[in-house]
C-alpha positions as CSV (number, residue, x, y, z in Angstrom):
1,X,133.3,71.9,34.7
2,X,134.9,69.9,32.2
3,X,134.4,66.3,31.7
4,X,137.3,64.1,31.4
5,X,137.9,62.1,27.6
6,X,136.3,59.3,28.0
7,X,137.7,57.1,24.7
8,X,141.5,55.8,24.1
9,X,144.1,57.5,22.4
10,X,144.6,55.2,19.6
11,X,141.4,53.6,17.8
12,X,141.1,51.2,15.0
13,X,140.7,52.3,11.9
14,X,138.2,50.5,9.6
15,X,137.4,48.1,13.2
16,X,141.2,46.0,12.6
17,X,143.2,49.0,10.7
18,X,144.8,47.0,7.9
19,X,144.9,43.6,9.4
20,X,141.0,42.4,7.8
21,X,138.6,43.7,5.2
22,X,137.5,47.0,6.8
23,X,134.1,47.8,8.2
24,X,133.3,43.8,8.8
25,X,132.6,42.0,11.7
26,X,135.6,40.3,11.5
27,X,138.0,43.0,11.4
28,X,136.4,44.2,14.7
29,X,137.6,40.4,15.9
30,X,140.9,41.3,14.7
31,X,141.2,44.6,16.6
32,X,139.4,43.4,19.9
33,X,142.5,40.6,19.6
34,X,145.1,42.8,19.2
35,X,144.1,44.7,22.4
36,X,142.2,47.9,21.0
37,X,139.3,49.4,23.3
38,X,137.9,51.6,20.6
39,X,137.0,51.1,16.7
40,X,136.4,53.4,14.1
41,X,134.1,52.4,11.4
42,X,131.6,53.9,8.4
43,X,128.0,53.4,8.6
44,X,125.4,54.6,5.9
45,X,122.4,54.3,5.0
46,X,120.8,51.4,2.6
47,X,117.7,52.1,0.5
48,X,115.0,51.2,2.7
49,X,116.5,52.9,5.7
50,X,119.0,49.9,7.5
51,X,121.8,51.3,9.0
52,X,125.5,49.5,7.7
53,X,129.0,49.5,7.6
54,X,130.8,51.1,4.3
55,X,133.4,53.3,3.8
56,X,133.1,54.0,0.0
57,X,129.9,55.4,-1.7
58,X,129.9,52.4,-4.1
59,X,130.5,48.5,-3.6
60,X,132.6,47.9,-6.2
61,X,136.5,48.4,-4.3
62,X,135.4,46.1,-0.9
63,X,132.5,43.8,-2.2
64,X,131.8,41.5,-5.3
65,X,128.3,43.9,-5.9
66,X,129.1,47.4,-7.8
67,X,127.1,50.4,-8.4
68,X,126.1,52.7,-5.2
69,X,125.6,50.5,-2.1
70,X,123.0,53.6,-1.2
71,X,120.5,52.3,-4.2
72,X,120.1,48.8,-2.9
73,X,117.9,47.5,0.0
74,X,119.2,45.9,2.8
75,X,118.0,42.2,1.6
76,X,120.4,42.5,-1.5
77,X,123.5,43.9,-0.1
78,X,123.1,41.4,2.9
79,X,123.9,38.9,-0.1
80,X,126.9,40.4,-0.8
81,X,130.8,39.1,0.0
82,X,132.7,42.1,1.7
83,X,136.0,39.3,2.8
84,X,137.0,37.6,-0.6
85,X,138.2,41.0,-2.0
86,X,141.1,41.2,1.2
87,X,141.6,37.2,1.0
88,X,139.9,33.9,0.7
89,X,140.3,33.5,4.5
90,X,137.7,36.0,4.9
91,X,135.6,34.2,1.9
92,X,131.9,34.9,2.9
93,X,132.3,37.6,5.1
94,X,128.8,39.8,5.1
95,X,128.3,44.1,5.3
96,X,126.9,44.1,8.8
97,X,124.0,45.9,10.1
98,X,124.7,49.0,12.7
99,X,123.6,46.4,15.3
100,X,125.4,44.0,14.5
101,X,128.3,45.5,15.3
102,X,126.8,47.1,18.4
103,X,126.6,43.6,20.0
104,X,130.2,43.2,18.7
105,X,131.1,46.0,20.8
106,X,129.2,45.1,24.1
107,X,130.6,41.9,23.5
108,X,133.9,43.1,23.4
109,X,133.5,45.8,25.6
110,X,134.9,48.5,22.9
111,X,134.3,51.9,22.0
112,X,133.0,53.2,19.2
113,X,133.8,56.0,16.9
114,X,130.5,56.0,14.3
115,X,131.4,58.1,11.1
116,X,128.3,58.8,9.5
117,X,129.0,58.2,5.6
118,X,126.0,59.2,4.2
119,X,125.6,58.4,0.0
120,X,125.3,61.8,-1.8
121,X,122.2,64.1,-1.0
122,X,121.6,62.0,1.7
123,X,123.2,63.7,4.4
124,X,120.6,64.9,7.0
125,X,118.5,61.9,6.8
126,X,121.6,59.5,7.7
127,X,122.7,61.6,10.0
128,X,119.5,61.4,11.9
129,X,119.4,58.0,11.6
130,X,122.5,56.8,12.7
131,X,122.1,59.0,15.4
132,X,118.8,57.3,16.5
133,X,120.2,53.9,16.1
134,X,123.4,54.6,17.9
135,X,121.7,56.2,21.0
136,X,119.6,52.8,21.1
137,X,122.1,50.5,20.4
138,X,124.7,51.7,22.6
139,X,122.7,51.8,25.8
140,X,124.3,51.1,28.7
141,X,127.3,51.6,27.0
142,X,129.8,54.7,26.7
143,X,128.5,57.0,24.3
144,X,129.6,56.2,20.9
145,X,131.8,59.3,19.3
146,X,129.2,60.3,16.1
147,X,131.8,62.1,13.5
148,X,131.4,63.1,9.9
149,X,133.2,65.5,6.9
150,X,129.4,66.2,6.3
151,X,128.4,69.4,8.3
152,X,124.8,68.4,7.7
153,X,125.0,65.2,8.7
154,X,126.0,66.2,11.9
155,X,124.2,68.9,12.4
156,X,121.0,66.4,11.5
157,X,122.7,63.8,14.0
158,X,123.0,66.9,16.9
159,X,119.9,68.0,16.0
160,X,118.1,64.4,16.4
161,X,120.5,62.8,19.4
162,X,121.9,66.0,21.2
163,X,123.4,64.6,23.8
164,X,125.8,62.0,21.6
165,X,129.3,63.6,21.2
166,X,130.5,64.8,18.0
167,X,133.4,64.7,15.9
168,X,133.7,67.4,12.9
169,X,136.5,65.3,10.0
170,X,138.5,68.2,8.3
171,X,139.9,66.8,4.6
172,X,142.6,69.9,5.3
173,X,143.0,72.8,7.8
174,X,140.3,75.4,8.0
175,X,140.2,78.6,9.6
176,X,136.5,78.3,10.1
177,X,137.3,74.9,12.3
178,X,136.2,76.9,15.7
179,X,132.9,78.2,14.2
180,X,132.1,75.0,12.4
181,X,132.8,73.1,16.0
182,X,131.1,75.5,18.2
183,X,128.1,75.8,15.5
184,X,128.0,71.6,16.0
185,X,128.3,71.5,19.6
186,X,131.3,68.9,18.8
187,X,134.3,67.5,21.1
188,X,136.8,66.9,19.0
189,X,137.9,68.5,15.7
190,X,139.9,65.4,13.2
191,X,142.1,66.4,10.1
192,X,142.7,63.7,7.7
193,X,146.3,62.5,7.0
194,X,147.7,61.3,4.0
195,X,151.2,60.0,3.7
């Protein structure tokens, strides 16, 4: 038999699409105000193992820190402004833990669509990870959607949490998408567009 979709059809990019710095705590505010019931974010891994949010292997494009955000502990890029680079309103805004924006979502009762970013050669090991701290976090709650372009990650992140859904990201069309899907155990196949 199968299950109906649980998650809505339009999802925030980032957690408030364009409208705040991405991957913050307050662009989640900013989507839970404009009504959405899902976010999309990027979570990675720090140096000593703390889950975050960040799209971009290094800090330098949504932060005042540069270099690879992977490289650094938690305790230094907690220090870090992640708002001033989008506007002085968000001045101060922090990189926020995996669980901090789990609270964020059970506050705001919102979905979430977890893309496991992991920094380079560290695929498996933050897909595992995030996939342990997402089926933690999110208890109680509707399964968070765990997608990635990184076939290892995910397969890490099925192989550690196999009951979490999955998402396989496709930079382009691929022939192989069925295999790649069925090999991952995943729900939903997403292509990247570019305008």
């Amino acid at each position: 038999m199968t299950q109906a979709w649980p998650y809505p059809p339009i999802v925030a990019h980032r957690g408030g699409g364009s409208l705040a710095p991405e991957n913050t705590l307050a662009a989640i505010d900013v989507g839970a105000r404009h009504g959405h019931k899902m976010i999309e974010f990027d979570a990675k891994l720090a140096q000593d193992g703390q889950v975050f949010l960040l799209h971009d292997d290094t800090l330098d494009r949504t932060s005042n820190g540069w270099g690879v955000a992977g490289d650094l502990p938690w305790d230094k890029l907690a220090q870090l402004d992640a708002g001033n680079w989008y506007g002085a309103a968000f001045k101060g805004e922090r990189l926020p833990l995996l669980a901090e924006v789990a609270q964020r979502c059970r506050l705001y009762g919102m979905m979430a669509n977890i893309e496991i970013k992991p920094t380079h050669g560290a695929d498996e090991e933050t897909g595992r990870r995030v996939a342990q701290a997402a089926r933690q976090l999110w208890q109680g709650q509707t399964d968070p959607l765990l997608s990635s372009f990184s076939v290892a990650a995910l397969a890490a992140a099925q192989a550690a949490e196999p009951t979490l859904p999955r998402g396989l990201l496709l930079e382009r069309w691929q022939d192989d998408w069925r295999a790649l899907t069925d090999q991952l155990g995943c729900v939903s196949l997403h292509i990247a567009h570019r305008r």
